[in-house]
VOLORO-263254 format. One line per 3 residues: number of its first residue (from 1); their letters; for each residue x, y, z of C-alpha. Coordinates in steps of 0.1 Angstrom, whole numbers. Layout:
residues N
NUM = a = X/Y/Z ~ ...
//
This chain:
residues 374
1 = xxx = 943/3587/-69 ~ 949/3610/-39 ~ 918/3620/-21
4 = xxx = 930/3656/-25 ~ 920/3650/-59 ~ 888/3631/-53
7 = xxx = 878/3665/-39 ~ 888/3687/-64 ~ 869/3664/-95
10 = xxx = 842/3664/-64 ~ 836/3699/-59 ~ 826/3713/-96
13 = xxx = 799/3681/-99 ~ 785/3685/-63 ~ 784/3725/-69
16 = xxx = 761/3722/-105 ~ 741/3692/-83 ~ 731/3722/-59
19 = xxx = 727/3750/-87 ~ 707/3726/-106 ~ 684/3720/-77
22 = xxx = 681/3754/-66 ~ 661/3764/-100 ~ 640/3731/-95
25 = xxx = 631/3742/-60 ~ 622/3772/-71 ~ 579/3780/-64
28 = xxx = 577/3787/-103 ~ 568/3757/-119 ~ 580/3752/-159
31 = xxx = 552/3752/-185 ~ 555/3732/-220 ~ 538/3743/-253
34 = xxx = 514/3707/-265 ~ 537/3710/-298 ~ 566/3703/-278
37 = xxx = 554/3672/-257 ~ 530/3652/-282 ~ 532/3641/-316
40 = xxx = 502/3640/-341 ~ 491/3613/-359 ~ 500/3616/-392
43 = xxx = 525/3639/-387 ~ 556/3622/-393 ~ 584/3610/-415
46 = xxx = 585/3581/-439 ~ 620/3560/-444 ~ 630/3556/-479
49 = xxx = 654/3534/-492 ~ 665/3523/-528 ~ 691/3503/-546
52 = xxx = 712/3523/-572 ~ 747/3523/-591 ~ 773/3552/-588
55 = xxx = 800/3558/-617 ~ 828/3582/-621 ~ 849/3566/-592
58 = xxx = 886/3569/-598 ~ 894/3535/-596 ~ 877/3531/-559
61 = xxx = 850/3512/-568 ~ 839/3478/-561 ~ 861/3447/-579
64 = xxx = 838/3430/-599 ~ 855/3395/-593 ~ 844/3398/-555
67 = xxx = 812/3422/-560 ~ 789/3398/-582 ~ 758/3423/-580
70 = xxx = 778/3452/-592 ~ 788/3436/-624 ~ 754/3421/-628
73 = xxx = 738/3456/-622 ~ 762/3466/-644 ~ 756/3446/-675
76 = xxx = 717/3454/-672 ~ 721/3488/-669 ~ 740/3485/-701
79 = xxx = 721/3467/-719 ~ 685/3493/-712 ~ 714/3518/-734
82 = xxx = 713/3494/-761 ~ 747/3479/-754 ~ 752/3441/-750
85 = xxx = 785/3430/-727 ~ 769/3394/-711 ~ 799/3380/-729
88 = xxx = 827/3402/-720 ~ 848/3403/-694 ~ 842/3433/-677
91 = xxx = 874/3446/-656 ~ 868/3487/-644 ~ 869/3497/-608
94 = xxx = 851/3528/-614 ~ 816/3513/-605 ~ 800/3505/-570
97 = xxx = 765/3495/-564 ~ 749/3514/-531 ~ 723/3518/-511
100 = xxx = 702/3551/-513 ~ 685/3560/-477 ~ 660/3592/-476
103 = xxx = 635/3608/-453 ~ 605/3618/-468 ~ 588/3647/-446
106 = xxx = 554/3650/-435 ~ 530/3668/-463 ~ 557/3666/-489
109 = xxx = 542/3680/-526 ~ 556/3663/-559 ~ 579/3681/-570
112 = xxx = 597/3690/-542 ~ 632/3681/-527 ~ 649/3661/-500
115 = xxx = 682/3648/-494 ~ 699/3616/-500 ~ 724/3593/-481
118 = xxx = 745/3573/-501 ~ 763/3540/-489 ~ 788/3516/-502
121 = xxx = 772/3480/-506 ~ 804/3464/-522 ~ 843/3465/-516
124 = xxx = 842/3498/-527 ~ 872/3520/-518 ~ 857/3552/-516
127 = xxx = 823/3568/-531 ~ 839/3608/-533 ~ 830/3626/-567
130 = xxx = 814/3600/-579 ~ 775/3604/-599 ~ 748/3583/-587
133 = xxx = 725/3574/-617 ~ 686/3574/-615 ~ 674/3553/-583
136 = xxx = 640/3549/-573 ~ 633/3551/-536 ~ 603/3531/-521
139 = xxx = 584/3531/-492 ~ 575/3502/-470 ~ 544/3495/-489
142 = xxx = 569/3490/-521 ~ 553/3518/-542 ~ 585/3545/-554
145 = xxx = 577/3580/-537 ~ 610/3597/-552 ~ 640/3590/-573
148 = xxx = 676/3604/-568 ~ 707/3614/-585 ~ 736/3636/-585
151 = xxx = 770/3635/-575 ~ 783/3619/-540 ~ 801/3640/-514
154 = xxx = 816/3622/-487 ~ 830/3652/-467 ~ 861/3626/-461
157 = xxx = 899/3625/-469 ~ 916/3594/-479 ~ 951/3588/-491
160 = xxx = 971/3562/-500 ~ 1011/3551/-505 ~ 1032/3526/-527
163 = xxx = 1042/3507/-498 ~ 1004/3500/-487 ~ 999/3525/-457
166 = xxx = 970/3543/-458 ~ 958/3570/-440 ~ 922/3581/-440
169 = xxx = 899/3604/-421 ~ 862/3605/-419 ~ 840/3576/-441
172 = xxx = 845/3579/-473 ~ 823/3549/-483 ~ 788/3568/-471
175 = xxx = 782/3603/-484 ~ 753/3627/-490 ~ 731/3642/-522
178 = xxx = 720/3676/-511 ~ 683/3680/-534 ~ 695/3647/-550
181 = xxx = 658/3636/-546 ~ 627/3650/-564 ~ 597/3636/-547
184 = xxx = 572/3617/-574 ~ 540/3607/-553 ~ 525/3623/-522
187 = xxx = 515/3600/-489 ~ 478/3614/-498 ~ 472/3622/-459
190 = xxx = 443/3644/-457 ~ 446/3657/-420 ~ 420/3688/-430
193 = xxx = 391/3666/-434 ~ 395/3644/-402 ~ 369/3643/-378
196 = xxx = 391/3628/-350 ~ 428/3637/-344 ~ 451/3614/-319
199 = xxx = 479/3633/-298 ~ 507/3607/-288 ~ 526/3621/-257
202 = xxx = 566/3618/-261 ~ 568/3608/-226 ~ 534/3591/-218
205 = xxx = 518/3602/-182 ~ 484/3605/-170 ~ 488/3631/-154
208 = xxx = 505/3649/-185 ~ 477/3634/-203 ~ 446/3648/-181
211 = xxx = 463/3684/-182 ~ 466/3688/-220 ~ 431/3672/-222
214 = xxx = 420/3699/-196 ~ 439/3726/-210 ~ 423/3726/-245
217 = xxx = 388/3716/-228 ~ 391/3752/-214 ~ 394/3768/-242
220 = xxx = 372/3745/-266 ~ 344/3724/-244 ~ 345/3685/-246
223 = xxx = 368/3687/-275 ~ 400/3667/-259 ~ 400/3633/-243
226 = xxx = 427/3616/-225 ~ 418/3580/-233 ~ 453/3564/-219
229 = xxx = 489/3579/-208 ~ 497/3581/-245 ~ 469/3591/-265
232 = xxx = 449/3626/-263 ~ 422/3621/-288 ~ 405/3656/-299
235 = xxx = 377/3666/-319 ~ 376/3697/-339 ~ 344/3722/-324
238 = xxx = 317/3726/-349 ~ 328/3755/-381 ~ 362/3744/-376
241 = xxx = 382/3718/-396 ~ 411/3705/-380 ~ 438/3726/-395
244 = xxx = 430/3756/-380 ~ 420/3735/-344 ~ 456/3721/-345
247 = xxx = 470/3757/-349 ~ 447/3771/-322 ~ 459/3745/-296
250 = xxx = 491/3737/-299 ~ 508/3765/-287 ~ 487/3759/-256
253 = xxx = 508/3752/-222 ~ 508/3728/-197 ~ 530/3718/-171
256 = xxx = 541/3683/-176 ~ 543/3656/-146 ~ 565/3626/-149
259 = xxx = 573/3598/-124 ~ 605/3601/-98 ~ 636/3587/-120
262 = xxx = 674/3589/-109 ~ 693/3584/-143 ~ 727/3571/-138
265 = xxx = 757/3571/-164 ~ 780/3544/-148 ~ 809/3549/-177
268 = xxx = 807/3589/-173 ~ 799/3587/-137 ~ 764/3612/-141
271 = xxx = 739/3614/-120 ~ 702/3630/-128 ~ 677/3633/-106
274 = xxx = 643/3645/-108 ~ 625/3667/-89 ~ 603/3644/-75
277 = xxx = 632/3621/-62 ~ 625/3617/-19 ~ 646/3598/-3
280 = xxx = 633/3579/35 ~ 652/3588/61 ~ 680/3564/64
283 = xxx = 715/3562/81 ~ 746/3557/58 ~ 785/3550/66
286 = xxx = 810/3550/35 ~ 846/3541/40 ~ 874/3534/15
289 = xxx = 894/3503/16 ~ 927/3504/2 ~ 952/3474/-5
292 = xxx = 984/3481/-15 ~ 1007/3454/-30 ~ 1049/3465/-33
295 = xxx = 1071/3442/-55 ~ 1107/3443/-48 ~ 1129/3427/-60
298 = xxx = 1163/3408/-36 ~ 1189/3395/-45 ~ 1203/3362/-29
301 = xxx = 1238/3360/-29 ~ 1254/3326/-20 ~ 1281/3317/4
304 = xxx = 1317/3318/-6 ~ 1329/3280/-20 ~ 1294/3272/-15
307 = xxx = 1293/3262/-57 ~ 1257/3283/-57 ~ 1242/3308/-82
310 = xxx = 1230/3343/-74 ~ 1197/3345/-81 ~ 1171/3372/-80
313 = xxx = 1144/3365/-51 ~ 1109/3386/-51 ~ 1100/3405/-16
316 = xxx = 1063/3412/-12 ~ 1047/3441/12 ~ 1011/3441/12
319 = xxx = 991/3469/32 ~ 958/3478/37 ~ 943/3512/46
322 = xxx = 912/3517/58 ~ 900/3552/54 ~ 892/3562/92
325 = xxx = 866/3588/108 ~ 837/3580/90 ~ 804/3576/106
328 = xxx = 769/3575/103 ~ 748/3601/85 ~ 714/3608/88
331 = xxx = 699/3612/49 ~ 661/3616/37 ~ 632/3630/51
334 = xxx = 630/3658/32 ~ 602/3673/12 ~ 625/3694/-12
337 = xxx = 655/3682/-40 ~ 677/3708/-26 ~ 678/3690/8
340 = xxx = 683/3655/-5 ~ 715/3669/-24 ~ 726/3692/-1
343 = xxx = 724/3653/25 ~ 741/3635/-1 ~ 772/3665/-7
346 = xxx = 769/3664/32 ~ 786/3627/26 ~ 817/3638/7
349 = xxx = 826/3618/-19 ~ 827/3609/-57 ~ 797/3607/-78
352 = xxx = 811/3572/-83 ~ 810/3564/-50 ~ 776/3584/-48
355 = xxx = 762/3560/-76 ~ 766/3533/-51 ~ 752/3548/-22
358 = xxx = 719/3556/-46 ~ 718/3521/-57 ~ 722/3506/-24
361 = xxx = 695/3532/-10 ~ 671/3514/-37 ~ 681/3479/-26
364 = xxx = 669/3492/11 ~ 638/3505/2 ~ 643/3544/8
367 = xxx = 647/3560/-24 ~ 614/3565/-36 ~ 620/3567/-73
370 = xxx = 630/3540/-99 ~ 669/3540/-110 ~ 677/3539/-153
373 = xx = 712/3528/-157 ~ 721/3539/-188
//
C-alpha cells in the first residue's frame, strides 16, 4: 500500500485519538449514578428453557425417519387427545420438536407476559407460521415458572427451486413469540423485608468501592460497607425498609476509578486507552522494511541446427527497501493522556504499527498500564 495512503487511513484515527483525549484531560471529572455501576442482589434475570412441539409447518418440519424424538413426541402428544397411532406409520413433515428459551425478569407477577425464542431441535426446514403448542418452561431448580404458545415468526425468507438451489436469508429455523409466555409462579424474592442488601460493582475496584460506600455514608451514617472490590453491603437506617433506601441511593453519584488498561483490537486495528495510561520516558526508532519479489518470465531460444526446444526460463529480481530517515524519538514522561498521544501521533504511522510499538513498550517496562488484546 503506498505510504501516501498509510497517511490518509492515519490521519482520521490519530485526529479522534487527540479529540478523545482532549475531553479526558479536561479538569471536570465524569460522575456515575450507583444504578449504573452496581448490580443488586436479587435483582436479576432468570433463564428459562422448555422442550415443546410446533405444528402447522408447510411441509418444513423435521423427517420423522431421521428425527426419532419428534415422532415419539408426537405419538404421546396424541395419545393425551385420546388418539392411539404407536402402530402406524406416521409420514407428515409438518411437525418439529424445539427448544423454547425465555427470560424471566426480576419481580415478575403471575399473570404477566414475556417473550419466547423458538429453535429448531430436528432437521427441520424452517419454523415460519408455524403454532407452538403448550410448553412448560422451567427454571434451573426444575420447578415450571411459565408456559408458552402461539405462533412462530422467524422474520426470515427462504425459497426454494426444482433443480435444488436454494436461496435463503436470515434463520428461519429460530424465531420469536412476542407475549407467547404467561408467567405461572413468582421467584418469591422479598427484597422489602431484607435487613442487609449486597451491591455487586460491574467493574470491581476499591477505589470505586470506598466512594459509593462513602457517598451513601454521607447521606445515611454507617449504612454502606465496602467489604471487597465487588461487594458494597448496605443496611437500611432505622424507619426505613429497603425499598425506599434503594430508591433514595441509587441515583447517588460517584466518580468511578479503574486501573490503567490499553485495549487493543488486533483484527480492526483499535486502540483504547485510559486516562490513566503513563508511559516512562523511553526512546523509540520505527522503520519499514520492504521486500519486493518480480517474476518474469524469458524465453530461451536455441541455436539454429542445434536439435533444441524453446523453452520458457523464469528471471527473478528481488529488492529490498528500507524506509530511510527515521530516528529516535523521545516518548513518556508525561503526566497528562493528551501528551502521551500527541508523542505517539509525533511517530507517524499506522495504528497497526502503533499496536506494536505499545506492545513492545510493555515488553520494556515503560507503559505503566496492563495491555487486553481482544
Amino acid at each position: 500500500m503506498p505510504r501516501s495512503l498509510f497517511r490518509t487511513v492515519l490521519r482520521p484515527v490519530l485526529t479522534a485519538l487527540v479529540v478523545a483525549s482532549a475531553f479526558v484531560a479536561a479538569p471536570a471529572f465524569a460522575k456515575s449514578r450507583i444504578k449504573d455501576i452496581v448490580a443488586f442482589e436479587g435483582v436479576r434475570e432468570n433463564q428459562l428453557v422448555g422442550y415443546g412441539v410446533v405444528v402447522g409447518l408447510n411441509g418444513t418440519g423435521d423427517s420423522l425417519r431421521n428425527a426419532p424424538m419428534t415422532k415419539q413426541s408426537l405419538e404421546a402428544m396424541l395419545e393425551r387427545q385420546g388418539v392411539n397411532v404407536r402402530d402406524a406409520n406416521l409420514n407428515t413433515k409438518n411437525t418439529a420438536t424445539v427448544m423454547v428459551t425465555a427470560n424471566l425478569p426480576p419481580f415478575s407477577a403471575a399473570g404477566s407476559k414475556l417473550d419466547v425464542t423458538v429453535s429448531a431441535l430436528g432437521d427441520a426446514k424452517s419454523l415460519l407460521g408455524g403454532t407452538l403448542l403448550v410448553t412448560s418452561l422451567q427454571g434451573a431448580d426444575g420447578q415450571t415458572y411459565a408456559v408458552a404458545q402461539g405462533t412462530v415468526q422467524t422474520g426470515s425468507v427462504s425459497a426454494s427451486g426444482a433443480s435444488g438451489s436454494t436461496v435463503t436469508k436470515g434463520v428461519p429455523t429460530a424465531g420469536r413469540i412476542a407475549s407467547g409466555g404467561i408467567i405461572e409462579r413468582e421467584t418469591g424474592f422479598q427484597m422489602v423485608s431484607m435487613d442487609i442488601l449486597r451491591m455487586t460493582l460491574r467493574n470491581p475496584d476499591f477505589t470505586t468501592a470506598r466512594r459509593i460506600a462513602d457517598a451513601i455514608n454521607q447521606k445515611f451514617p454507617s449504612c454502606a460497607q465496602a467489604q471487597n472490590p465487588t461487594i458494597v453491603a448496605v443496611r437500611a437506617p432505622p424507619g426505613m425498609d429497603m425499598i425506599s433506601f434503594v430508591t433514595n441511593i441509587e441515583n447517588l453519584e460517584v466518580e468511578p476509578d479503574s486501573p490503567a488498561k490499553v485495549v487493543i483490537d488486533e483484527v480492526a486495528g483499535v486502540i483504547v486507552m485510559g486516562d490513566d495510561v503513563r508511559i516512562s520516558q523511553v526512546a523509540i526508532a520505527q522503520g519499514n522494511l520492504t521486500i519486493t519479489v518480480q517474476e518474469t518470465p524469458g524465453i530461451s531460444q536455441p541455436a539454429p541446427f542445434s536439435q533444441g526446444r524453446t523453452a520458457v526460463v523464469p528471471q527473478s529480481t528481488v529488492s529490498v527497501d528500507e524506509e530511510k530517515g527515521k530516528k529516535l524519538i523521545t516518548l513518556g514522561g508525561s503526566p497528562s493522556l493528551k501528551s502521551l498521544v500527541g508523542g505517539l501521533n509525533a511517530l507517524g504511522v499506522t495504528p497497526r504499527d502503533m499496536i506494536s510499538i505499545l506492545q513492545a513498550v510493555k515488553a520494556a517496562g515503560a507503559l505503566q498500564a496492563d495491555i487486553e488484546v481482544m
